[in-house]
N, C-alpha and C positions, 0 to 999 in steps of 0.2 A: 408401460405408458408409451403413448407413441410421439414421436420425434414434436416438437414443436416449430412452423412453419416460422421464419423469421422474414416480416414484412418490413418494407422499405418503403419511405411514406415522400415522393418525389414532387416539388414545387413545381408547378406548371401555371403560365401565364393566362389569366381568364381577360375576360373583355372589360376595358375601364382601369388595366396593369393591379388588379387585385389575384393576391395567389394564393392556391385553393394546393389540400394536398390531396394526392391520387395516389390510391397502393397498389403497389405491382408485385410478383411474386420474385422478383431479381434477389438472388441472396448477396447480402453483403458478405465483400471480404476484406481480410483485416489485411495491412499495410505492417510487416514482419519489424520491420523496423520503427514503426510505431508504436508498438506494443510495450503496455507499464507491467509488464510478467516481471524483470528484475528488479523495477523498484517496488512493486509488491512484496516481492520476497523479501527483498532489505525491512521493509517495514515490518514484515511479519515477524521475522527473524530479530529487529530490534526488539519487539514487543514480548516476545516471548525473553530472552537474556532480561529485558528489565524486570518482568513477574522473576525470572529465576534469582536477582539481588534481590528484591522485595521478601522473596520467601526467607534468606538464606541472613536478610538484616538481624541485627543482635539487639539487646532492650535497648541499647545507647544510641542506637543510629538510625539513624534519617536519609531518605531516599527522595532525589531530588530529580523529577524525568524534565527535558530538555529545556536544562539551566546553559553552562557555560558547555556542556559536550549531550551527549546520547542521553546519557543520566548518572550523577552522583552519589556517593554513597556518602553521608557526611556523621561524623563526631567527636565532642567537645572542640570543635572550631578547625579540625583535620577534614577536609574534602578529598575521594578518592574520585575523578574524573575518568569517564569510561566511552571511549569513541568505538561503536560497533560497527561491524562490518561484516560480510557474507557472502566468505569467501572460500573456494575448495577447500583451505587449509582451517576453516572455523570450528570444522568437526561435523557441518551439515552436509547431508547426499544431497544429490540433484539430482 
């Protein structure tokens, strides 16, 4: 499949200060320190640990996703609070 062109749709001043967009071929570039890549990963990284208590719940317990922390695992009135995080030492590569 071939590359797709990423257009860039730039405001320009027409007559009367109405703005019209005009595409030009300039590729955008990202701003390194801008970029939600870590907190993507945290979220993903949450999402998956919370399906892995959901699977691993027992008949008695209750799964509670972001109550007082990440998500609980709760029963007979016993809550186990679970703050994730995603970190070299979590067990995930990068």
């Amino acid at each position: 499949m071939p590359a797709l062109d990423v257009w860039r749709f730039a405001a320009v001043e027409c007559e009367g200060g109405v703005l019209s967009e005009q595409p030009t071929t300039e590729r955008l570039v990202g701003v390194p320190e801008r970029q939600a890549s870590d907190s993507l990963r945290g979220y993903y990284y949450q999402i998956w640990r919370s399906v892995f208590a959901w699977v691993k719940l027992k008949d008695e317990e209750v799964l509670f996703l972001e109550g007082a922390e990440d998500f609980e695992v709760g029963a007979g009135g016993d809550v186990e609070a679970a703050q994730v995080k995603d970190t070299p030492g979590s067990g995930r590569s990068r």
